[in-house]
C-alpha positions as CSV (number, residue, x, y, z in Angstrom):
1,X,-20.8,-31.0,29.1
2,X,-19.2,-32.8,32.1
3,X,-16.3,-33.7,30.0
4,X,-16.0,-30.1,29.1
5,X,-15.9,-28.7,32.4
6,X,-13.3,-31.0,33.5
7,X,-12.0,-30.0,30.3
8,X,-11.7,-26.1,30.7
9,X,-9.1,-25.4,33.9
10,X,-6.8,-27.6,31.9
11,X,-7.4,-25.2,29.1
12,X,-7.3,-22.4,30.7
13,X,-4.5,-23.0,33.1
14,X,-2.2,-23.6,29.8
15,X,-3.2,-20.4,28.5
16,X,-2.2,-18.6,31.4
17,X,0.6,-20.7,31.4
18,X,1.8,-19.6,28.0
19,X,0.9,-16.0,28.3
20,X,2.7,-15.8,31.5
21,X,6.0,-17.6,29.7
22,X,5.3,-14.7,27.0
23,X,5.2,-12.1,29.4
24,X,8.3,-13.1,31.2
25,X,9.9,-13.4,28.1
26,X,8.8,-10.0,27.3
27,X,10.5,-8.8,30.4
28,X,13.5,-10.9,30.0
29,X,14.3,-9.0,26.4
30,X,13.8,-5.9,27.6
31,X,16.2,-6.4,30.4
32,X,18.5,-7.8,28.4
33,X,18.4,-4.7,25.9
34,X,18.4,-2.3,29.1
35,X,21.8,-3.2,29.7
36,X,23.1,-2.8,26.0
37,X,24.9,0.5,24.8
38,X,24.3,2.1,21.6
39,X,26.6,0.0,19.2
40,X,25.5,-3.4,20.8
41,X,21.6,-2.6,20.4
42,X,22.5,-2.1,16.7
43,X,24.2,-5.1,15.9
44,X,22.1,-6.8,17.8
45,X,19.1,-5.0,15.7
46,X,21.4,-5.9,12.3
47,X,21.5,-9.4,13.4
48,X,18.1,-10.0,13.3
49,X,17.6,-8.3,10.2
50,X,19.9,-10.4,8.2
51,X,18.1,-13.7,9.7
52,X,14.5,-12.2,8.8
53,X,13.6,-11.5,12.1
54,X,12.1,-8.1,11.5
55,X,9.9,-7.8,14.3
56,X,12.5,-8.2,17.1
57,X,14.9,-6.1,14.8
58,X,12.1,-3.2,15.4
59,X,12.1,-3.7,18.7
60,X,15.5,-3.2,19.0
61,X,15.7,-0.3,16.9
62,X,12.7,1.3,18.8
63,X,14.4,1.0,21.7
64,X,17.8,2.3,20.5
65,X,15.5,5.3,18.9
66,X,14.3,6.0,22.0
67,X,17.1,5.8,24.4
68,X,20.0,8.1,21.9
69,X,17.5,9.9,19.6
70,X,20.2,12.3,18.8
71,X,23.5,9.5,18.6
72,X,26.0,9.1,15.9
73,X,24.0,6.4,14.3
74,X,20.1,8.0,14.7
75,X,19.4,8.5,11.1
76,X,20.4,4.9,10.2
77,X,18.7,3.3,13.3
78,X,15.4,5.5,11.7
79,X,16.0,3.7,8.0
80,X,16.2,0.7,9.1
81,X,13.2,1.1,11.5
82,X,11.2,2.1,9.0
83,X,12.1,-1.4,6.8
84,X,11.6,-3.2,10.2
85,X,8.4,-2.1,10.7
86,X,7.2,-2.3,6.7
87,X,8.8,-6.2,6.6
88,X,6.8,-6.7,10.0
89,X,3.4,-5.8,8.1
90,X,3.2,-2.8,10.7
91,X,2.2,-0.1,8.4
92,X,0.9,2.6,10.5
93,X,4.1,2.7,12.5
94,X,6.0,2.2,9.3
95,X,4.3,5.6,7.9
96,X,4.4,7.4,11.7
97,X,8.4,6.9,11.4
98,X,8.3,8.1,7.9
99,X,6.6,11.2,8.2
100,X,9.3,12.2,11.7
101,X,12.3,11.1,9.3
102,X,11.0,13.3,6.7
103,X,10.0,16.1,8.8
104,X,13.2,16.2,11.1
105,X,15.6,15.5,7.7
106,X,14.3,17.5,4.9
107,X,17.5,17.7,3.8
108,X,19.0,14.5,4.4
109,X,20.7,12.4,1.5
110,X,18.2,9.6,1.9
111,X,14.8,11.4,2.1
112,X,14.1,9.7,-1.5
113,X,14.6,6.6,0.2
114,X,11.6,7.3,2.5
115,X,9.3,8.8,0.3
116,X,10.0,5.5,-1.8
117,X,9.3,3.5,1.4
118,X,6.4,5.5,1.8
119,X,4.6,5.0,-1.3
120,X,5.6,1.0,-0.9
121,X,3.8,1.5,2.2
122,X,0.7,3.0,1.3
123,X,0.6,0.3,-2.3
124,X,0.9,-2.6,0.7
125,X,-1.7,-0.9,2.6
126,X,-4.4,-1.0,-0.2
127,X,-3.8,-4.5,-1.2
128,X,-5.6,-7.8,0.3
129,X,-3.6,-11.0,0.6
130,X,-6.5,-13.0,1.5
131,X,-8.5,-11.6,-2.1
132,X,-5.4,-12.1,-3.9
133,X,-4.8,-15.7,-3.1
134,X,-8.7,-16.3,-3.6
135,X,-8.5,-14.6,-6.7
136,X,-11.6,-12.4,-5.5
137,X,-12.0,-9.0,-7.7
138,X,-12.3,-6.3,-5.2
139,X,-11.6,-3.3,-7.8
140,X,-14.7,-1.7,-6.4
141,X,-13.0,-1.3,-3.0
142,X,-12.3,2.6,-1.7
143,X,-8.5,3.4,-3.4
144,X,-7.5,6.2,-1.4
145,X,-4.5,4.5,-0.3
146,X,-3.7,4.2,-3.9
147,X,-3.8,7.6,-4.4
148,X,-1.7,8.7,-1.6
149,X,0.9,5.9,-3.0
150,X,0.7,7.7,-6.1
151,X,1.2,10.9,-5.0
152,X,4.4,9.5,-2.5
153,X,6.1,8.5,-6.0
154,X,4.9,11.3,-7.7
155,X,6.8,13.7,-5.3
156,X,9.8,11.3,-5.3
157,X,10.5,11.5,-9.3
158,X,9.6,15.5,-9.0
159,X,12.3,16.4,-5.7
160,X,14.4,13.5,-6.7
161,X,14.4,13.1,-10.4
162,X,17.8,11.2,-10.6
163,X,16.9,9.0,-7.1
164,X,17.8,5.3,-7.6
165,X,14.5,4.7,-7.0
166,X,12.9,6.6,-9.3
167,X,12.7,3.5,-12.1
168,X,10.9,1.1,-10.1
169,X,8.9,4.3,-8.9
170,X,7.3,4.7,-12.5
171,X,6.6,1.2,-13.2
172,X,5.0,1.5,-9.9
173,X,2.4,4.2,-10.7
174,X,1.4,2.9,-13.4
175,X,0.2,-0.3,-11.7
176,X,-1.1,2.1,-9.6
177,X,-2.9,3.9,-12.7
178,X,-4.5,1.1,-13.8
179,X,-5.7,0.2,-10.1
180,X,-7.6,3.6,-9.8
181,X,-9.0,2.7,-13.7
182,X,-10.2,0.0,-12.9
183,X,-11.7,1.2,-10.0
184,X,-13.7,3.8,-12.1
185,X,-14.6,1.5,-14.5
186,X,-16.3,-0.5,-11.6
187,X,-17.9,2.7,-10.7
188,X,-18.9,2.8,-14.1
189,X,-20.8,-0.3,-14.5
190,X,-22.6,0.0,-11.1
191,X,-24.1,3.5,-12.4
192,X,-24.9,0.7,-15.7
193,X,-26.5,-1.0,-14.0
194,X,-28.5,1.7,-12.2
195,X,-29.1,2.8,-15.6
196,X,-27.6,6.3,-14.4
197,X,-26.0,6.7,-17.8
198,X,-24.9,10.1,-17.3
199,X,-22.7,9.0,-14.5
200,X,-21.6,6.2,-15.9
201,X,-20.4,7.9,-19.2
202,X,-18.8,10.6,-16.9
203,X,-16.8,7.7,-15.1
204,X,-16.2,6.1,-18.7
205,X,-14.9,9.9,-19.9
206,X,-12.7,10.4,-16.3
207,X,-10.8,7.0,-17.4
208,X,-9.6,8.4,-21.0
209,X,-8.3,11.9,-19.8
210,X,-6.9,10.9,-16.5
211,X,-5.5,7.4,-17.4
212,X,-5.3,7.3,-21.3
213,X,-1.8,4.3,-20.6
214,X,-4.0,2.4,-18.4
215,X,-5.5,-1.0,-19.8
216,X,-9.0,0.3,-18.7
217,X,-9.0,2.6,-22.1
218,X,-11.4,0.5,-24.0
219,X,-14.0,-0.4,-21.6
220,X,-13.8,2.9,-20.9
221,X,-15.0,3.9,-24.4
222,X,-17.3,1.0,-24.8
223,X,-19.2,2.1,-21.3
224,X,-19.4,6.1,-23.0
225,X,-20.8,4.0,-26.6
226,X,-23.2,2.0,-24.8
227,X,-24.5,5.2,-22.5
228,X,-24.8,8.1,-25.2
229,X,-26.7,5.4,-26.9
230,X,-29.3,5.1,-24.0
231,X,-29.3,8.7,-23.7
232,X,-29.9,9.2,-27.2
233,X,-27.0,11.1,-27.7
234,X,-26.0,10.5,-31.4
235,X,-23.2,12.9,-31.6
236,X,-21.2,12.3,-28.4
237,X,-22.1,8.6,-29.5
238,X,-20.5,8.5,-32.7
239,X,-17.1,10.3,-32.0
240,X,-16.5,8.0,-28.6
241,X,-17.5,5.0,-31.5
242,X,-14.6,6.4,-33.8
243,X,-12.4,6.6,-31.6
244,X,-13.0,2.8,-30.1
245,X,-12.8,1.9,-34.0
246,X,-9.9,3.7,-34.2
247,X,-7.4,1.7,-31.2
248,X,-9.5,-1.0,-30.5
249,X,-10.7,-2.7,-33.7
250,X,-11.6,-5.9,-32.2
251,X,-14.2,-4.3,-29.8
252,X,-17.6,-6.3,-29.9
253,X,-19.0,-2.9,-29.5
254,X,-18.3,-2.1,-33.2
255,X,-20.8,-2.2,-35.2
């Protein structure tokens, strides 16, 4: 404990060493950008974009956003802010900046461009690095940034059917597909193993007519077999059996 407290000015006395050399820093840069015009803030901005340094690049291109909102180069200091912000894992600036762009630019030749960047963003949102790498299954978690991805592509290929964007777009929603499937199919198996067998059918039923290209497809139908068959449901039963039979012929479920 003695050793401790002789311990803790040191300790402390660094940190407030450190945060004041981060403060004054702070100052420094923003001094520095003060006296910059227009074209200088955005090299400046571009510089640190091309070297990976995306969160000084969006503090540059805030600052140039804020100081000549309506300048010769405002539309392109917004684009790249947005990809700033996204790179820098700030996503509820990212999406802020999005929605002005698109509000203030509906007609603007890159709107695609940030309703693609918007449905990147909301797929980046609903993700979990930390899962991922730990290979922890997490399809159970709440998917409404999922959706709202979905529905940023969806209006992308429907306004801008011919955007250069639109490819990668539809591979993305149908990862995105199969993320909501195999969210219901999660559902599914809790209700299981609840034995609420009515809502777990209805989950198993929701996969085949609202994702029928998703990978969930089959345990979809095995979860409808396995409840009719509690509920004593012979008919419904037998024609969601037929159709397992049918595509999936390897299915332990068949009898």
């Amino acid at each position: 404990m003695k050793s401790f407290r002789l311990l803790a000015p040191v300790v402390l006395g660094a940190m407030v060493s450190v945060a004041g050399c981060s403060s004054s820093g702070n100052e420094e840069e923003k001094a520095v950008l003060a006296n910059m015009g227009a074209q200088q803030l955005y090299e400046r901005a571009k510089q640190n974009m091309e070297v990976g340094n995306f969160s000084a690049a969006a503090q540059t291109l805030s600052a140039l956003d804020s100081r000549y909102p309506f300048g010769p180069l405002s539309h392109q200091v917004q684009l790249d802010l947005i990809y700033s912000y996204y790179k820098s894992g700030k996503l509820d600036e990212t999406l802020a900046t999005i929605d002005r762009f698109v509000r203030l630019n509906p007609n603007h030749a890159d709107v695609d461009y940030a309703y693609y960047m918007r449905g990147l963003t909301n797929m980046e949102a609903d993700s979990n690095l930390f899962q991922e790498l730990m290979n922890i299954d997490r399809t159970d978690r709440d998917p409404s940034k999922s959706r709202e991805a979905f529905e940023d592509f969806r209006r992308l290929l429907q306004q801008y059917p011919d955007s250069k964007y639109a490819a990668d777009a539809r591979k993305r929603m149908l990862h995105i597909k199969d993320r909501l499937a195999r969210y219901e199919i999660a559902i599914a198996r809790f209700y299981m193993r609840r034995q609420a067998y009515v809502a777990a059918a209805n989950r198993g039923r929701y996969v085949i007519e609202h994702f029928p290209d998703s990978t969930q497809v089959q345990q979809a139908l095995e979860i409808m077999v396995s409840s009719y068959e509690q509920l004593g449901l012979d008919e419904l039963r037998e024609n969601a059996m037929k159709t397992l039979k049918l595509n999936y012929p390897e299915s332990d479920f068949i009898s």
